[in-house]
N, C-alpha and C positions, 0 to 999 in steps of 0.2 A: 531543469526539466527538459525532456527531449521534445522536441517540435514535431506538431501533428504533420500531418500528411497536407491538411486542408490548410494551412497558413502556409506551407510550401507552395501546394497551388497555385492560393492566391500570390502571393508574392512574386512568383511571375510570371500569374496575368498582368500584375502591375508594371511588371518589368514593361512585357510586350507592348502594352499599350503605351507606354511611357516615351519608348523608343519612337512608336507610329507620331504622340502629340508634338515630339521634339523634330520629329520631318517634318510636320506639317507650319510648325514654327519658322523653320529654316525655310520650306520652300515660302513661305508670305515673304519672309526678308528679302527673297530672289526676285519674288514679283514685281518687290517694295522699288527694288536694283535696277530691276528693268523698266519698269514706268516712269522712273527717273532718267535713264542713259539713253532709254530709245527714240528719235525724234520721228519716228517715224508711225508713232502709236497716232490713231482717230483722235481729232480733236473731241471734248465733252465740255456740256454745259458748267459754267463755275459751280463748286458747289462749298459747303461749308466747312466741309473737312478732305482735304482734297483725297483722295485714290489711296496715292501711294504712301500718307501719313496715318491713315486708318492700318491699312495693312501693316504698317509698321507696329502700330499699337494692338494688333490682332496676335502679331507674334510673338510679342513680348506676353504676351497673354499664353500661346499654347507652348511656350518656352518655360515660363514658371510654372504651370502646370507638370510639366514633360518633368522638371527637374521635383517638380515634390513629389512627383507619383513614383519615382527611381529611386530618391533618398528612404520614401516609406516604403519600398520595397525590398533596399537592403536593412535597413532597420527593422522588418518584420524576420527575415533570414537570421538576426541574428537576434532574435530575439526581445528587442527594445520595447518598454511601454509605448515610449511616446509615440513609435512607427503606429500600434494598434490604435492609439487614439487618433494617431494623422489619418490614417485609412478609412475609420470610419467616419470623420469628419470628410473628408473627401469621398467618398461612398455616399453618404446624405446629398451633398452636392452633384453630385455626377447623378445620382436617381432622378434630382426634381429636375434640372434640366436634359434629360434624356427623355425623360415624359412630357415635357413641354415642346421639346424637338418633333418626337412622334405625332404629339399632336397638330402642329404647325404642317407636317407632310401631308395628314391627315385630311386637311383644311383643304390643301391643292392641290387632293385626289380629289375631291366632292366637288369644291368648285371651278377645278382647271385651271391652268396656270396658261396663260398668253404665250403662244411661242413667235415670235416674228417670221411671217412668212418664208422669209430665204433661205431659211435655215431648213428645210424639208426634214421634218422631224420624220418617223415614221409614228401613228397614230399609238402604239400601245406601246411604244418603246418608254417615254418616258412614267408612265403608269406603272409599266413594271420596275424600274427607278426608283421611285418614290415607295413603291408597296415593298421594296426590297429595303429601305432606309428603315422603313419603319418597324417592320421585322428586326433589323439591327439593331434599334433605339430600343423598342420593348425587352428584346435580350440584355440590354446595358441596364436597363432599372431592375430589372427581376435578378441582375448579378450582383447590383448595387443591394439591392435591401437585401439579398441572402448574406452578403457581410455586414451589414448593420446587423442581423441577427446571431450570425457566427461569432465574430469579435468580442459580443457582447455576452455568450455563454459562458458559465465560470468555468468547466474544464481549462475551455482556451486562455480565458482569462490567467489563468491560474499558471501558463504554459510565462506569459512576460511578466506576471507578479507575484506570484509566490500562490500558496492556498490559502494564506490567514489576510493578506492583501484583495485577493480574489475576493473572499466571502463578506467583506465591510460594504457600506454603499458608497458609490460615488459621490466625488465634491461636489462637483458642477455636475449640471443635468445636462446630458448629450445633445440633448434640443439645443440648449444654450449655446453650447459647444460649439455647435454648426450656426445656429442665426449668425453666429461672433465669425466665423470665418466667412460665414455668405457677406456680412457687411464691411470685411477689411476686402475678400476678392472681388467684389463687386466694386467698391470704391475706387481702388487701385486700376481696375479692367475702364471704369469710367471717367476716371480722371484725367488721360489724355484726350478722348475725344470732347470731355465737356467744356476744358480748360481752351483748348483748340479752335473749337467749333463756335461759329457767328450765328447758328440756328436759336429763332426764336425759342422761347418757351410756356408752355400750354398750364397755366394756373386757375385752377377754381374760374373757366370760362374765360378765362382774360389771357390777352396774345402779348408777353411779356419781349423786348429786343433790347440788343444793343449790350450795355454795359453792368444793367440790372440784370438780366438774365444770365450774364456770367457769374455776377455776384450770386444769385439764388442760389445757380449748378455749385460754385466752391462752397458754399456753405451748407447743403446739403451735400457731397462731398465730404467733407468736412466731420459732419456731424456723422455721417455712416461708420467712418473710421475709427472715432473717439469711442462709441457706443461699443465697438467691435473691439479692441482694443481695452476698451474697457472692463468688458464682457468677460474677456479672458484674464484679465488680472482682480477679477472676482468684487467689482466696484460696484456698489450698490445703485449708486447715481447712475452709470451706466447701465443699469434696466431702464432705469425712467426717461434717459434719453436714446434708448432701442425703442421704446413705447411711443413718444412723442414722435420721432422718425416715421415707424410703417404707420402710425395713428394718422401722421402728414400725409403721407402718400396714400392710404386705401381714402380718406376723404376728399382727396383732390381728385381722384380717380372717378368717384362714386359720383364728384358734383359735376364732374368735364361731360357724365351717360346724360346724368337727370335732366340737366339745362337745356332747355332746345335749340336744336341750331349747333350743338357742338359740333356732329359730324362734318357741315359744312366747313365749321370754323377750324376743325383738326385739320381735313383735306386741303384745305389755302395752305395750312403751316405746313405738311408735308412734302406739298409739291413744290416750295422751297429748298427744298432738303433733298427730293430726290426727284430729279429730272423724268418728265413723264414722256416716256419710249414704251413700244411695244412687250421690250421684254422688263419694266416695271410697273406696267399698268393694273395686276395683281396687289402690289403692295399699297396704290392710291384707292383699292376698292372698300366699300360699304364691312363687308366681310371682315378681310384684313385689320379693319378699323376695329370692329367688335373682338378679332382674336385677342388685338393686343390689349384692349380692356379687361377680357377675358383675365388672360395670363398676369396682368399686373395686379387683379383683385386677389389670383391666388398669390403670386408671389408676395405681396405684405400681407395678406388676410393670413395665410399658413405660419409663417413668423411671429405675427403679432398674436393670434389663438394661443401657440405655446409658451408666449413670453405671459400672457396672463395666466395663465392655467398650471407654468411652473414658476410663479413670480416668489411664491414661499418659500419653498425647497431652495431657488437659487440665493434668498436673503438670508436661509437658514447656514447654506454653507458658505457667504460670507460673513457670519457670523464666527464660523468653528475656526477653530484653531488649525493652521496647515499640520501637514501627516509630518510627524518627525522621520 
């Protein structure tokens, strides 16, 4: 079947963008390069995950990215299932965090972001900055769900699978789909900084250190991947431990708000972790604190809603028989 115009498109937009995440991978690796070779960088407080080992693991991050959003864009060119399925799993992901970004700008247009005196900002240069990011961000999810909705029309459908493959329902449920890739990127994007990092950690009110809180981080780790992983290879067991994972996390989350005194006790842990300077004195605030509760409630509350609401459908199609 001949390919529409709109899967051209997108294919490369994908490209374009693809290129830009693989710059941006390459230039951390250079920063990584240079924080390392230069003796002559400002000394900074220790901290838990040094500078240039983060960066390192930020680029290995917009590196794999840069390369699956290139492979699903010549596999959408040439017409491949699997590219439309990678897209729009990647599309799901790239919306919820583009909307999470915006909002975070959001946050430090209203309540202003610290700038350290010397730096003689001019007053509305960085405002328009941020109002300009945001606009950006808003454009990236509104492009994001119009391929979740494109991809998923049977015309198009029909352009990588046939029209008698088109008009059957899906195995898996595309929710599924995405939780299982949000919990294999996620784990992998986390696993060097957790594995890494001597930072305490904040459990159900309690200030976890040392060699138990690595244990926690690798076994939730751990468990992220298995669920995801599992998810994909259509494992029943694998809902119940997606369920238990964000069940973990939206609880731990809910009890760190309700307990009193957490704010205080978060703020101690953070300001281990990141040295309080004028230009981070934003991220140790009361605000800050409530965004990242904010976003964590959505991040497992939005996963865990659709792994219960499609827990059937996905048991139903590990039940069937794979497509000959």
């Amino acid at each position: 079947m001949k390919r529409s115009g709109g899967v051209t498109a997108s294919a490369v937009m994908a490209i374009i963008g693809s290129v830009f995440t693989i710059l941006i991978g390459g230039f951390a690796i250079l920063g990584a390069l240079l924080m390392r070779t230069m003796p002559n960088l400002p000394t900074t407080p220790a901290q838990p995950v040094p500078p240039a080992a983060f960066l390192l693991a930020e680029s290995v991050l917009f590196l794999g990215f840069g390369v699956w959003g290139m492979a699903s864009a010549v596999g959408l060119l040439r017409l491949k299932n699997w590219a439309r399925v990678s897209l729009l799993v990647f599309a799901g992901l790239l919306a919820f965090f583009s909307a999470i970004g915006a909002l975070f700008m959001l946050l430090i247009l209203v309540v202003g972001l610290p700038m350290p005196p010397q730096q003689n900002v001019p007053p509305g240069l960085m405002t328009s900055v941020f109002a300009t990011m945001i606009v950006f961000a808003l454009l990236l999810v509104a492009l994001n769900v119009w391929w979740l909705f494109y991809f998923n029309r049977r015309d198009v459908k029909a352009q990588f699978m046939g029209e008698a493959a088109a008009a059957a329902p899906s195995r898996r449920p595309l929710s599924i789909t995405i939780i299982a890739w949000l919990l294999i990127v996620g784990g992998i994007a986390a696993a060097p900084v957790y594995l890494l990092a001597s930072s305490p950690l904040f459990v159900f009110g309690f200030v976890i250190r040392g060699w138990l809180a690595g244990a926690i981080y690798s076994l939730l780790v751990l468990a992220g991947l298995l669920a995801g992983v599992g998810l994909l290879r259509m494992k029943a067991a694998a809902h119940s431990l997606a369920v238990a994972y964000y069940g973990f996390t939206l609880l731990n989350l809910a009890t760190n708000i309700l307990i009193p005194g957490s704010f205080a006790r978060m703020l101690a842990v953070m300001k281990e972790t990141v040295p309080p300077t004028p230009g981070t004195q934003f991220f140790l605030s009361e605000q800050f604190f409530w965004f990242i509760m904010f976003c964590g409630l959505l991040s497992a509350g939005i996963p865990l809603w659709f792994l219960i609401t499609r827990r059937q459908a996905f048991l139903d199609a590990c039940k069937a028989p794979p497509p000959a």
